[in-house]
N, C-alpha and C positions, 0 to 999 in steps of 0.2 A: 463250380459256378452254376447259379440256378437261372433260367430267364423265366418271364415271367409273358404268356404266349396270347393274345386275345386269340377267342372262338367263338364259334355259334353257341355253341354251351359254356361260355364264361370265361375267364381268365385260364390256364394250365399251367403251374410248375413242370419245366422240363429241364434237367440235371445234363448239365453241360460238363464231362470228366475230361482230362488236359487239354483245357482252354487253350492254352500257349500252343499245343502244337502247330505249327508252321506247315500248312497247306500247300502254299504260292510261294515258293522262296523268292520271286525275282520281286513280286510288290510286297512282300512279305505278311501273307495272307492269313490267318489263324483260324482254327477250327474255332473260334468264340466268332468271328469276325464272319465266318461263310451261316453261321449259325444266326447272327444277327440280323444277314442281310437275308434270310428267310421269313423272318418277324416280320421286318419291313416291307415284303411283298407278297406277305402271307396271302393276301384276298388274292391278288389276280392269278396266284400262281396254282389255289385250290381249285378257282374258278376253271382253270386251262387242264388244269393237271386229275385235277381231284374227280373220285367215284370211279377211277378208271383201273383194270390192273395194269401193277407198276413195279419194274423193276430198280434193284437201288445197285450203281455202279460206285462201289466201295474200296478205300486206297484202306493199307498197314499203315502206313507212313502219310508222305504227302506225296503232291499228283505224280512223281518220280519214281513211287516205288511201287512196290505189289499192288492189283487190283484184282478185284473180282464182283461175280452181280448176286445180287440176293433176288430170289424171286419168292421165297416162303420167307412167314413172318419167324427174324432169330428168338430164339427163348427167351424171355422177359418182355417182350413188346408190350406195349400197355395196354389197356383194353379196349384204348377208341383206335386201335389199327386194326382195320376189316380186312380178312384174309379168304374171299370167296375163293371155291373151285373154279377152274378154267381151262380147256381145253388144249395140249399142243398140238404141231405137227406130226408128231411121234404118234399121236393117239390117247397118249396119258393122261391123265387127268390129276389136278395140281392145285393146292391152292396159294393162292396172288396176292400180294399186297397190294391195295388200295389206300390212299390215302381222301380223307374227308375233312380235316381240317389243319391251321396251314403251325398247330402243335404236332403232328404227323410228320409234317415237313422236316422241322425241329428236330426231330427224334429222330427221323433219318440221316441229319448231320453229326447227331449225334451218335449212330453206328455209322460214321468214318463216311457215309455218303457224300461224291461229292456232284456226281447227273443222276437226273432221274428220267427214267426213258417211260412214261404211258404207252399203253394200249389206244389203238383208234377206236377202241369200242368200249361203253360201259360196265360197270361189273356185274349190272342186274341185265343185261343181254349180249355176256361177250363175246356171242357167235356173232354177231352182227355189227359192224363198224358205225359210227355218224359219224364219221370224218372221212373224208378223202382225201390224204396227203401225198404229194408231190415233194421229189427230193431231186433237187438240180446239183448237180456234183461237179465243179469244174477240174478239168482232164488238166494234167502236165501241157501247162502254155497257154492256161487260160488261169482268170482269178476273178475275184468278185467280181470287177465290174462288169467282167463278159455276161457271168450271171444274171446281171438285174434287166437289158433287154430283153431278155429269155422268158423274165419271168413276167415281166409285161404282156408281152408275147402271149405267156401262157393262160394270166388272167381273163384275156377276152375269149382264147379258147375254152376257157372255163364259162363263161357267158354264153356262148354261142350253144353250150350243149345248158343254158339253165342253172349253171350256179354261181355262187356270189365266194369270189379268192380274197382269200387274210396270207398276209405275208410276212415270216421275219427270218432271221438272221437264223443261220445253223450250228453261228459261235465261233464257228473256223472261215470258210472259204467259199461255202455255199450258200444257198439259199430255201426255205421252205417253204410253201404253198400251200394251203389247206383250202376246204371247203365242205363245210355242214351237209350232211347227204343224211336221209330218212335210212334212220336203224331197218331195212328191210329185207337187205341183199348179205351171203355170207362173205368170207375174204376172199375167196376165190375170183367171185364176181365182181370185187370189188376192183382184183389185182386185173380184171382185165378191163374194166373200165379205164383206169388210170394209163395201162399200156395204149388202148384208145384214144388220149388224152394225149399222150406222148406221141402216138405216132404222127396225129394231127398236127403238134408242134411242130415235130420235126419236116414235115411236108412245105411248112409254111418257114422253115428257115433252117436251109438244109446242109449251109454253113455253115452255123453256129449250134446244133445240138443235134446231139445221138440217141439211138436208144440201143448200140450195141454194148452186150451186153458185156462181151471179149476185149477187154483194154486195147487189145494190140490194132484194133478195130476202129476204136474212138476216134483217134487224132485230136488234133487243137481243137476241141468242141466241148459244149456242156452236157455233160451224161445224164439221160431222166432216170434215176433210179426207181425204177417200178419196183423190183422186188423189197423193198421200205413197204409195200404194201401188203404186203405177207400177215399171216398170222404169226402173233410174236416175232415180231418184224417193229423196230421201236426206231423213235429219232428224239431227241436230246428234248426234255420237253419247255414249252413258252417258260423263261423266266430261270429255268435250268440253268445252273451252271458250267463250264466246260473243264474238260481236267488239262488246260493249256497254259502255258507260262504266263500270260498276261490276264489270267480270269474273269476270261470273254464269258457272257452270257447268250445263251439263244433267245433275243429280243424280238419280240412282236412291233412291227411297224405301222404304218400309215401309207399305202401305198404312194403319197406324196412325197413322201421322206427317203422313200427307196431310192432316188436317185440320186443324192446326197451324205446317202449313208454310209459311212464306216464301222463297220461289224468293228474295228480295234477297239474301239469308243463305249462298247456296253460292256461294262464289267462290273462283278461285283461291286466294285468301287463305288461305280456311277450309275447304276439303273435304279437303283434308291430313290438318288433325285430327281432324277428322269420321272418318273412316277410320280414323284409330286410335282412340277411343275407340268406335265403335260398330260397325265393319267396314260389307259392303258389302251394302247389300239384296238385290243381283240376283244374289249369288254362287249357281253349282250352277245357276241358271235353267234349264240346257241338261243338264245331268245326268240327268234323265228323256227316255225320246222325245216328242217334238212330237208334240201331239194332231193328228186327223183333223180337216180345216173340210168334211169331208160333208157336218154339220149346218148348216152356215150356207149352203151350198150349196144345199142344198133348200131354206131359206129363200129363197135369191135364187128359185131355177126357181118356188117359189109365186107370189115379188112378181111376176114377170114374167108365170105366166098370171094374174094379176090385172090386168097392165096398166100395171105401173109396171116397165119396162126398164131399157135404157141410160143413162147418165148421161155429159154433156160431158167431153170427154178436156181436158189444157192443149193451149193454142195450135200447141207447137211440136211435137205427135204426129201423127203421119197420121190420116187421118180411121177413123175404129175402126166395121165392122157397128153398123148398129142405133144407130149414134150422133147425139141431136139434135140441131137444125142449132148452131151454135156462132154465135150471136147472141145480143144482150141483149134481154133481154123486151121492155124499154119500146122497142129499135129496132126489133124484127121487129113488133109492133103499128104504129108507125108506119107500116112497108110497107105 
């Protein structure tokens, strides 16, 4: 099967091999079908996703069986898939898939892709994030709806320190937050603005979110996942698909919408039409410059001479300055 793909440079043949396979067994989803509904959301999805390095979260089968992520371009990629160098954690240096137009997409579906997770920062400055995202994770006993006060909550904390929050759906049970911030500051800086960003929330609703980072800690609360702010540190991108039985997408909202929203409701299926009948909330996002996080910056340098620093990197990061020891409460007590 061949589609036939509009782009900035013109139409694209792109070769769709076992169409029929069956992605979604429960809505009975086909790899022509997760392929088509990339056509149809080609613009906003390049727009959100694209010029960024990009990981492709790839099944054998369908979402049931083997997965794994591609971060270098496989052999045969075409030649409008940009594969700049980019930095990890490790120290190594890699080159990334980037996609630039929404034939890219396509051809990711077409190597068994079925999320595609960006970078918060571009490919031509990837030391440097313009995005600031926030990653609300609800804990065992809480579920969306806990989530979307939270994240209201968290919009005007976003305000207060100067920036303007875009929200949607995480495709499962959370929530996501962004905010356009000036390519200036590396990840580092960025991971502690956002922990600043967190801790403020949490000050201001101290029953309803955490930012411990030790599950056994959490309780019935909404977890601010800061380490989402990592380098190569990725969340499901706008328009993304999810690898979940009902072929939830991670949909961009309308802050007015959020309160009515049911993340079950965007799928594959339906965000097509969604998009035509109501277009796309996070259009232009990036049209203005990325605000200053100076402010949330100073926040962190107060929390810290107050006495609340670092916070635990994951596991597989080197051990980061100033960082707690990386044990579970109830075990380092045992000691």
């Amino acid at each position: 099967m061949v589609l036939e793909v509009p782009g900035p440079d013109g139409t694209r043949e792109v070769r769709i091999s076992s169409p029929g396979r069956v992605l979604y067994p429960e809505p009975g989803i086909t790899k022509l079908d997760l392929a088509k509904y990339l056509v149809a959301v080609g613009e906003p999805f390049v727009e959100h996703n694209g010029g960024r390095p990009i990981s492709l979260q790839r099944f054998s089968g369908g979402i049931d069986g083997e997965q794994f992520f591609s971060k270098n371009p496989p052999k045969g990629a075409p030649s409008y898939i940009r594969a700049p160098d980019v930095t990890y954690p490790s120290g190594r240096v890699h080159p990334q898939l980037v996609i630039d137009e929404p034939a890219a997409a396509v051809w990711g579906a077409q190597m068994n892709t079925v999320v595609f997770h960006p970078w918060a920062s571009r490919a031509d400055a990837p030391d440097f994030p313009d995005q600031l995202r926030i990653d609300l994770d609800p804990q065992p006993g809480t579920d969306f709806g806990d989530a979307i006060p939270v994240a209201l909550a968290l919009r005007d904390v976003l305000a207060d320190a100067g920036l303007t929050a875009f929200v949607k759906t995480s495709g499962n049970r959370g929530l996501h937050v962004f905010a356009p911030i000036a390519a200036e500051h590396e990840f580092l800086e960025v991971r502690h603005a956002v922990i600043a960003a967190a801790r403020e929330l949490e000050r201001r609703m101290p029953e309803r979110v955490t930012t411990n980072w030790w599950k056994e800690e959490r309780g019935r609360r909404i977890f601010v996942d800061f380490n989402q702010a990592n380098r190569d540190r990725t969340m499901a991108g706008a328009y993304s698909p999810r690898a979940l039985a009902g072929a939830t997408v991670s949909a961009p909202l309308g802050w007015d919408e959020l309160g009515s929203a049911d993340p079950a409701l965007f799928t594959v299926l339906s965000v097509p039409s969604r998009l035509a009948s109501t277009g796309d909330p996070w259009h232009g996002m990036h049209e203005a410059p990325g605000a200053s996080i100076a402010p949330l910056l100073e926040w962190w340098a107060r929390d810290v001479e107050a006495g609340l620093g670092e916070l635990p990197f994951p596991p597989d990061f080197p051990k980061m300055p100033g960082e707690p020891p990386r044990v579970q409460p109830s075990r380092a007590k045992k000691g």
